[in-house]
Structures are given as structure tokens and as C-alpha cells.
NUGUDREN-977052 format. One record per residue (C-alpha): x, y, z; residue in one letter. Coordinates in steps of 0.02 Angstrom, whole numbers, plus 50000, padded with zeros to 5 digits. Example, Ala and Ser with C-alpha at 12.3 -4.5 7.8 and 13.67 -1.06 7.14 Angstrom:
! residues 2
506154977550390a;506844994750357s;
! end
This chain:
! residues 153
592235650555570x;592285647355381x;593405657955354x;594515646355437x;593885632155328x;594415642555174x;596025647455234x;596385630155290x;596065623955121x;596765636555017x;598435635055121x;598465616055125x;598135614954926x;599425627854906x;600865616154990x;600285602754903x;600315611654719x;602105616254762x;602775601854822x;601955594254639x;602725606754552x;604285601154646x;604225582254548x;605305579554393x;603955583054247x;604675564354170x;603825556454324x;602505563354333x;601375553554196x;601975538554274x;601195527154372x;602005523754562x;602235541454604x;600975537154776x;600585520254766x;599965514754607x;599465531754546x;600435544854435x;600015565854466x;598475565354365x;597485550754465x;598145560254614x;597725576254592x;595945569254518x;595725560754667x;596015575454770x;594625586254653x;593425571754681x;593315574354854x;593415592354845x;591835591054740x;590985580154836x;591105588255012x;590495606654903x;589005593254842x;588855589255053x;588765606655085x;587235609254956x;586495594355044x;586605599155211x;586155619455157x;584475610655073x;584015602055217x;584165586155129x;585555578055247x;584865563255254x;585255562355071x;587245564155086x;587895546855076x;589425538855024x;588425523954985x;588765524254789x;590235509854812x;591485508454926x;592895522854962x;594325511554863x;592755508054708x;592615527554676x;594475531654699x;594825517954559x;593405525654464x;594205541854470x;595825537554427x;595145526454265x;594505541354201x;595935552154244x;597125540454140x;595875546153970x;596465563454001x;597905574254020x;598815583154156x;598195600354126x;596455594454100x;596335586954252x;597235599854365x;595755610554272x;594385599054355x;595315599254536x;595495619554531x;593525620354464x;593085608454619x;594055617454740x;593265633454686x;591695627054691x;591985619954866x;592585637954922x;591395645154842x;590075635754952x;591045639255101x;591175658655089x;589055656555083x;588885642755211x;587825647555366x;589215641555510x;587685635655637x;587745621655479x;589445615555542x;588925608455699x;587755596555587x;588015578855594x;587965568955442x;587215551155425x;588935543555476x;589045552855625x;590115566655586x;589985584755596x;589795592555418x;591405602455477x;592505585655517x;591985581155336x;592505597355268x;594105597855357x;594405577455295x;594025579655120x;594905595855112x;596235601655206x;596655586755280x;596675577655134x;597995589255029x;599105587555191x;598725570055197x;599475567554989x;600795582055024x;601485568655138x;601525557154982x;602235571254878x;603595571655005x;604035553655019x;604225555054801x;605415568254811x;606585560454948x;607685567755064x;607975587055032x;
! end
């Protein structure tokens, strides 16, 4: 059943690298390529949760679920704390930090015990929902922004 997970993921990120690829280089440092962010608070944003579902995984793996929480802010306060430090760094450093997450988060995956999926979290979900949301779902979710940027093919 992980193996699933990890081909999920690994196919997802894939058609969302090349559609990123696909964006004129000029644009992408600039803000407004999704909403208010540019490719590197994107593609930060995308290695954040990617590293923080791996971190769920260890959590859940420990016995320790009742310490997973997203309680640290809200969703929108660590998104804009992700992108403020993505701005103090460069493209290629921070496509560095989203393939090091995503490895990570495979990583865990290729070891996880699968009677762990089943396990629900403290906000009800299934610690595979969250994988699949912060994972594969989620590249497929910022492909579709990826898409919109490039326009009609």
C-alpha cells in the first residue's frame, strides 16, 4: 500500500516539476505567478508540507500521535512564514530544500508499517488522507496553478 503512496508522489511531483520547468525563467522570481507568490515561495511551500507530513509519519511510527498537531499558527501563518524565508534565498536553494523534504518523506514511506495508515490523527484523519493531502494531492493541487500561469497550450 505504500508503494502506492510513493508512486503517487513521485508521479504527481514529477508533473508538477515539468510544468515549472515549462514557465519563462524571467517570471519566475516574480511575484504573482499563483497568487501572490513567485516559483520559490511555491515550491517552498510545497517542501514544507512534504516535510511536515515525513515529521507526521515519525510521530505516528513513535507512538506519539497525540503529538502531531498543526497547532503552531494557523495554515495561512506558516505558509506566509515559509514564503518570507523563501524570498532570503534563491531558486536553486530552495528547490534543494523541497527535493531533501520529499526524499525524506519517501524515505519514511518505503519504511512505514501500512497497518499505520489506517491511524487517525488528532483532526480526525487517517495518517494516509494526510499523506495523500500534503503530498500528492498537493503537487496536483499547484500543477493546476502551474497550468493556469502558462495559459492556453
Amino acid at each position: 500500500m505504500t508503494r502506492g503512496l510513493i508512486d503517487d508522489l513521485v508521479e504527481a511531483r514529477a508533473d508538477f516539476l515539468t510544468a515549472l520547468e515549462r514557465i519563462d525563467p524571467s517570471r519566475l522570481d516574480a511575484p504573482g505567478l499563483t497568487g501572490e507568490w513567485s516559483a520559490r515561495e511555491l515550491v517552498a511551500h510545497l517542501g514544507y508540507w512534504a516535510g511536515h507530513v515525513a515529521e507526521v509519519i515519525h510521530a505516528v511510527e513513535g507512538n506519539r500521535v497525540d503529538e502531531v498537531d498543526d497547532g503552531d499558527g494557523s495554515v495561512d501563518e506558516r505558509n506566509e512564514t515559509v514564503a518570507r524565508v523563501a524570498r532570503q534565498a534563491d531558486l536553486t536553494t530552495v528547490r534543494k530544500r523541497e527535493a531533501a523534504s520529499v526524499q525524506a518523506l519517501l524515505e519514511r514511506l518505503a519504511d512505514l508499517d501500512p497497518a499505520h495508515l489506517s491511524e487517525r490523527l488528532p483532526d480526525g484523519v487517517t495518517l494516509e488522507e494526510k499523506i495523500r493531502e500534503d503530498g500528492a494531492v498537493h503537487y496536483r493541487e499547484h500543477l493546476s496553478d502551474l497550468r493556469s500561469a502558462l495559459g492556453p497550450s
